[in-house]
C-alpha positions in Angstrom: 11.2 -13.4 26.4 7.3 -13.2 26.9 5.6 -15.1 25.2 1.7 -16.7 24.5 0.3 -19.7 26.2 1.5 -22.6 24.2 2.8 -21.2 21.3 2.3 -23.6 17.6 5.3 -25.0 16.5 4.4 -24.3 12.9 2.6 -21.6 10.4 0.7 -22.1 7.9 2.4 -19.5 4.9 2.0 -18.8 1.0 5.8 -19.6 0.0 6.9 -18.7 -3.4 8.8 -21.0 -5.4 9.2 -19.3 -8.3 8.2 -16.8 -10.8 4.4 -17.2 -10.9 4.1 -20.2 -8.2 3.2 -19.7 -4.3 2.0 -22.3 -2.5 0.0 -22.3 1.1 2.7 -24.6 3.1 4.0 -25.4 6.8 6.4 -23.8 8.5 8.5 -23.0 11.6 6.8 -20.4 13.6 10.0 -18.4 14.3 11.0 -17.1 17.6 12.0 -13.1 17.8 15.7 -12.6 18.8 16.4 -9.3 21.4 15.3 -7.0 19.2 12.8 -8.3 18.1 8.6 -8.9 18.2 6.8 -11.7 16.8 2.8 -10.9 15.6 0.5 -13.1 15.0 -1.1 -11.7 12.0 -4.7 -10.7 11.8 -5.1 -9.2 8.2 -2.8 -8.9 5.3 -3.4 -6.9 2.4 -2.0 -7.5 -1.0 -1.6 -4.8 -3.8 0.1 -4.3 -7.2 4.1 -4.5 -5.4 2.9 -8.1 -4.3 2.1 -9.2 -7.9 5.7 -8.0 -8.9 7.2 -10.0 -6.6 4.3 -12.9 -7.2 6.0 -12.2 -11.0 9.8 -12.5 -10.2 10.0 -8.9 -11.3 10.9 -7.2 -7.7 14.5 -6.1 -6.6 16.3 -8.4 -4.0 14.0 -10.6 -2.5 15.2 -13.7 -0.4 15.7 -17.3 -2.4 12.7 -19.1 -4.3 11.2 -21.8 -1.8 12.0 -20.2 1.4 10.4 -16.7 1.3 7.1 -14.9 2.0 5.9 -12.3 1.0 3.3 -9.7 2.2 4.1 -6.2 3.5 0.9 -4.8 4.8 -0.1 -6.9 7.7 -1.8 -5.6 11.4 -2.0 -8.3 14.3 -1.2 -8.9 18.0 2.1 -9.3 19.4 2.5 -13.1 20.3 5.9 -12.9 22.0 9.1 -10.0 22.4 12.3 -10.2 22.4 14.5 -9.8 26.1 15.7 -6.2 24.8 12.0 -4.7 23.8 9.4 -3.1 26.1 7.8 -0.4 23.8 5.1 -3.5 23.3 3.5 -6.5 25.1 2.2 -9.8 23.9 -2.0 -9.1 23.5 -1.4 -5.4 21.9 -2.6 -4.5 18.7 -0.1 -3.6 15.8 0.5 -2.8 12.2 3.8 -2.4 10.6 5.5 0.2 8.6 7.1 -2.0 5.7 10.4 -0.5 5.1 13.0 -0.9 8.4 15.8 1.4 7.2 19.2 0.7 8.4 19.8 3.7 10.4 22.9 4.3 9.8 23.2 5.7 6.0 22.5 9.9 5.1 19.1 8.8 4.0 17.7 7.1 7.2 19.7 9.8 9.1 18.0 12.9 7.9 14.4 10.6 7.6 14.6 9.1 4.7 14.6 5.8 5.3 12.2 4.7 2.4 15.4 5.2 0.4 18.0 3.6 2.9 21.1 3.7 0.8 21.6 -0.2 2.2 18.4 -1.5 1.2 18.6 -5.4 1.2 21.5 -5.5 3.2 20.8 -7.1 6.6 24.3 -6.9 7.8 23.9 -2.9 7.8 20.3 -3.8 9.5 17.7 -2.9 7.0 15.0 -5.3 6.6 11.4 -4.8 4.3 8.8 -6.7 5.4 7.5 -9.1 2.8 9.9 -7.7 0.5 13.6 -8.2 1.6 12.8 -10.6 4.5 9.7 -12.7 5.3 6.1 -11.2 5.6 2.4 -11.7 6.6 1.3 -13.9 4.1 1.8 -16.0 7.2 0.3 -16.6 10.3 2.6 -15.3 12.3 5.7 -12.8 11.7 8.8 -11.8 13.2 9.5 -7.5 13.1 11.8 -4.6 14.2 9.9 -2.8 16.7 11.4 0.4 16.0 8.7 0.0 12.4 6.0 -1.8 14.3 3.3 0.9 15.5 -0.1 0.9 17.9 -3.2 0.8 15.9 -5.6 3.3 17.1 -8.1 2.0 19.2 -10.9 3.2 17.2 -9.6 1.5 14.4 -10.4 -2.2 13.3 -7.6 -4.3 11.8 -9.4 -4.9 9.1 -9.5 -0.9 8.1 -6.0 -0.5 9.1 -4.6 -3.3 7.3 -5.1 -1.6 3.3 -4.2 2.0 4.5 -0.4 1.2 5.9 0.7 0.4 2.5 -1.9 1.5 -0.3 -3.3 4.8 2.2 0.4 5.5 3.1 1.5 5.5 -0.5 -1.4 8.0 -1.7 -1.1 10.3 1.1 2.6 10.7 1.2 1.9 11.2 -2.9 -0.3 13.8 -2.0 1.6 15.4 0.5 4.6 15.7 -2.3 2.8 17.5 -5.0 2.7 20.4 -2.3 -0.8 21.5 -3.6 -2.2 23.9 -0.8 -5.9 23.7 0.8 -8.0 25.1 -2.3 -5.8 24.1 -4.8 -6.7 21.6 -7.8 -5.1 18.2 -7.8 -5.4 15.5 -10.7 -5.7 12.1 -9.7 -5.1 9.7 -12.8 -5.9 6.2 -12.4 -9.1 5.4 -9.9 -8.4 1.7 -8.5 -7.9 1.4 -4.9 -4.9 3.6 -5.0 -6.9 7.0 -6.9 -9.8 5.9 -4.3 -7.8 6.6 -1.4 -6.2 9.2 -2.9 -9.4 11.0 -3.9 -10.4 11.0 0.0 -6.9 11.8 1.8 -6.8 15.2 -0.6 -10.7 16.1 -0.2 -9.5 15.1 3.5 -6.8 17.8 3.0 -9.1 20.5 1.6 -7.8 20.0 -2.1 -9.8 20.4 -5.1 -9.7 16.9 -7.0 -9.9 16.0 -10.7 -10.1 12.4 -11.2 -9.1 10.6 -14.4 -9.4 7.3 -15.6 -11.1 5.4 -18.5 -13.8 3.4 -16.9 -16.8 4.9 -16.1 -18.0 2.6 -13.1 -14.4 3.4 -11.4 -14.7 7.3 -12.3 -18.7 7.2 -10.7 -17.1 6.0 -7.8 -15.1 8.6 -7.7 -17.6 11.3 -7.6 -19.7 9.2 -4.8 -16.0 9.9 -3.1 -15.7 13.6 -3.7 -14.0 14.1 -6.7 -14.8 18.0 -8.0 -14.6 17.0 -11.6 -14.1 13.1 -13.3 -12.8 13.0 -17.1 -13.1 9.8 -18.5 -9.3 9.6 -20.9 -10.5 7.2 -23.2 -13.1 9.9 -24.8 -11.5 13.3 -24.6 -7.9 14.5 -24.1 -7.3 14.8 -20.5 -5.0 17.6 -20.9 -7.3 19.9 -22.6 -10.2 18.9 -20.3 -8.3 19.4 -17.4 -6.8 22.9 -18.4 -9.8 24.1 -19.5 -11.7 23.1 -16.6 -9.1 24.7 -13.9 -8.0 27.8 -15.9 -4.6 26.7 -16.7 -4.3 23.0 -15.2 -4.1 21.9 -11.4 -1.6 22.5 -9.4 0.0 18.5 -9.2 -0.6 15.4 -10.7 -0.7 12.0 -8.9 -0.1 9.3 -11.3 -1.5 5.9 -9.5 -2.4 3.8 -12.6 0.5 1.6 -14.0 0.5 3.4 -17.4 3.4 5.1 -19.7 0.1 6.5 -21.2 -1.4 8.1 -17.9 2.5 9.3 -17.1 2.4 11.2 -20.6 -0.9 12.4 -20.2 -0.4 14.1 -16.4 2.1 16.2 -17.4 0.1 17.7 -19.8 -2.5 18.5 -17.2 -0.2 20.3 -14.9 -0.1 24.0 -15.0 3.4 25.4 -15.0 5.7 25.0 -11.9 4.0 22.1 -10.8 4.8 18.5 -9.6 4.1 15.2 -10.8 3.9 12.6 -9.1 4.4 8.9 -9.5 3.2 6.0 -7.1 1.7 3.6 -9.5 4.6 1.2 -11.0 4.5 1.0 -14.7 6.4 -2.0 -16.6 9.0 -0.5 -18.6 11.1 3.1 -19.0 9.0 6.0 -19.2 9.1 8.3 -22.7 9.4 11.9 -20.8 8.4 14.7 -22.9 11.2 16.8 -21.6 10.5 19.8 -24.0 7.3 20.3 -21.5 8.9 19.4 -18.4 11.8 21.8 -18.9 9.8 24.2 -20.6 6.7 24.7 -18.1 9.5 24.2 -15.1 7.4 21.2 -13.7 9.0 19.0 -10.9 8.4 15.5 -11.4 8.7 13.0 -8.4 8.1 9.6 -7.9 7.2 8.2 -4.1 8.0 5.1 -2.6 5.9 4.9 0.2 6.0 7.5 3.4 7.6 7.7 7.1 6.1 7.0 10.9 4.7 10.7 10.5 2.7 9.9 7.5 1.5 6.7 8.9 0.2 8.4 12.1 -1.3 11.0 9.9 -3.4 8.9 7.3 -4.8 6.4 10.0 -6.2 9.8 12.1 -8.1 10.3 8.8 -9.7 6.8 9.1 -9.7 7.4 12.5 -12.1 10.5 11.7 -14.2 8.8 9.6 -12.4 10.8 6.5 -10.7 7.5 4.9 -12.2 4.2 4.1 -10.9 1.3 1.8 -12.9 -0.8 -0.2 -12.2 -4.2 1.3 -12.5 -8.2 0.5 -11.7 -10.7 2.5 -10.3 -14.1 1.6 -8.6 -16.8 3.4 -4.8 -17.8 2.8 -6.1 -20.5 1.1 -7.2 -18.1 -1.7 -4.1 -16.8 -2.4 -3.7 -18.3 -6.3 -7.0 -17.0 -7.4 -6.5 -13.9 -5.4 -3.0 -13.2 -7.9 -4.9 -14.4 -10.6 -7.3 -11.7 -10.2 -4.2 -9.5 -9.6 -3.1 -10.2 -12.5 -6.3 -9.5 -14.9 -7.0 -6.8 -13.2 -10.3 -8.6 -11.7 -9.9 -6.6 -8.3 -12.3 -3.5 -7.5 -11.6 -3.6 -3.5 -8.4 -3.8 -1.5 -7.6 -8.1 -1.4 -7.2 -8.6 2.4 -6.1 -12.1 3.4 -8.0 -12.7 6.3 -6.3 -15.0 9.7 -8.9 -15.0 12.1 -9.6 -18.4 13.7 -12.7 -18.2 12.9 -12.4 -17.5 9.0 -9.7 -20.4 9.1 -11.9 -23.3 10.4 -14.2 -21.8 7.6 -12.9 -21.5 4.6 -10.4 -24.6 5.3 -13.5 -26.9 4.9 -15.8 -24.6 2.3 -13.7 -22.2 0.5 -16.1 -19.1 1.7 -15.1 -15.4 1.2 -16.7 -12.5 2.0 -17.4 -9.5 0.4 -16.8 -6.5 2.9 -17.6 -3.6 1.1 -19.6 -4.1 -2.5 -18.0 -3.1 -5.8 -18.0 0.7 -5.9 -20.3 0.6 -3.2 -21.7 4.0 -1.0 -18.6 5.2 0.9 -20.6 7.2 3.2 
């Protein structure tokens, strides 16, 4: 095994105890077995998945008081295990959350987002930060068979909000099937609809955004967006039809809303797709009648694949893509859910594990504001 110069003996790691309590504590700074890398993480993002699991609310994560979460973390490989020399100790890496089994129809043909063995790590699937431990952490163990290069013309700090939150949208995208010059509808315009708004004008797609704030819909048009409705003063699905002679081609519903679910499929014109990323609380009220009736396809996307990764990050890459980003340190990470929780967030919430930010904040509590609220994304 290689391995840093005098590794730590311990982490320091957000550990949750319980529904609604995670605490910044010590632990073991795990070594990587054969087949495996260990990263010593440089940024973590957190996003609305996070504050499920922060809520008890998530499928089949490991026991209160041992595990830790956080699934969209980009670092440097610290150590490897005897079996892997795809990486080195000193490269720079991000990782692809979901580790399918590889063994089950699903991961066979591809699908490995929806590994028919999820949470079974006898069959060898493993989630980052979901299933097994994550980067809330300052270091983490990995499969390298879902740990990837990140560009060189890409900071961490970038890369770190698109692997989970950029993934998500683009794959979304990508699934309504909407053709260059086609309209899209993207309903709810928090950090997910503001990615999503620049991977489809990326794309060459036409983009109506919705939403019912009006700072988060300016934004939007600062971002590209063709045409912005604002839901809380006319009927989206009137606006929208009119607008696009007939209504756009899909829907992507990021906003956790039965409301916004209801709403996009009366913005779809017929034999389109809907499509669900955001994660509502609840069961969704279909109106079948239109569904079945305008032959609409509706979808909902958990993520995307290597291919989609490599694809979204060459749009950052280009200059095409660009999260709104804050920075806080792990010490943070209570007022950071808080916030979460309220809805207090306007930029991506990275947690932040340079050295330098450490000795920082340890002593004052500083954060830093990367990219201002609804800021000029140019």
């Amino acid at each position: 095994m290689a391995a840093i110069p005098n590794p730590p003996e311990t982490m320091r790691a957000a550990v949750l105890f319980g529904p609604g309590d995670i605490r910044v504590t010590e632990k073991p700074v795990p070594s990587p077995g054969p087949d495996e890398v260990l990263v010593r993480v440089a940024m973590c993002g957190t996003c609305g998945t996070d504050l499920k699991i922060f809520d008890g609310h998530f499928p089949q994560t490991p026991p209160f008081g041992q595990f830790t979460p956080g699934h969209e973390w980009t670092g440097t490989v610290a150590a490897v295990g005897s079996s892997v020399d795809e990486f080195a100790p000193g490269d720079r890496v991000c990782i692809e959350a979901h580790s399918g089994c590889g063994r089950c129809d699903n991961c066979l043909t591809g699908r490995y987002t929806a590994c028919l063995n999820y949470a079974n790590p006898a069959k060898g699937h493993r989630a980052t930060g979901m299933t097994v431990d994550g980067g809330f952490a300052e270091y983490v163990l990995a499969d390298p068979d879902y740990v990837a290069h990140i560009p060189k013309d890409l900071a961490a700090t970038e890369a770190a909000p698109l692997i989970c939150a950029g993934i998500t949208t683009y794959k979304g995208i990508k699934q309504t099937e909407a053709k260059p010059g086609q309209w899209i509808t993207i309903s709810g315009c928090g950090g997910l609809g503001h990615l999503g708004i620049q991977y489809a004008k990326a794309m060459g797609l036409l983009v109506c955004a919705v939403d019912v704030d009006d700072a988060k819909l300016a934004h939007a048009k600062r971002l590209g967006a063709d045409l912005t409705i604002n839901a809380k003063h006319e009927d989206p699905g009137s606006a929208v039809k009119k607008a696009t002679n007939g209504g756009t081609h899909g829907v992507l519903i990021t906003a956790p809303s039965l409301i916004a679910f209801k709403q996009g499929i009366g913005m779809i014109r017929k034999r389109g797709t809907c499509v669900l990323v955001g994660l509502p609380p609840g069961e969704f009220p279909v109106p079948l009648f239109d569904v079945v009736a305008n032959c609409i396809t509706v979808r909902g996307s958990f993520v995307g694949n290597r291919e989609d990764m490599a694809e979204s990050l060459d749009f950052a890459v280009k200059g095409k893509v660009r999260a709104d980003i804050e920075l806080q340190p792990l010490s943070a990470i209570n007022y950071i859910f808080k916030r979460l929780e309220h809805g207090d967030v306007a930029a991506r919430v990275v947690l932040d594990f340079s050295t330098a930010e450490l000795s920082a904040t340890r002593s004052t509590g500083a954060k830093e504001l990367v990219h201002a609220q609804y800021g000029d994304n140019q």
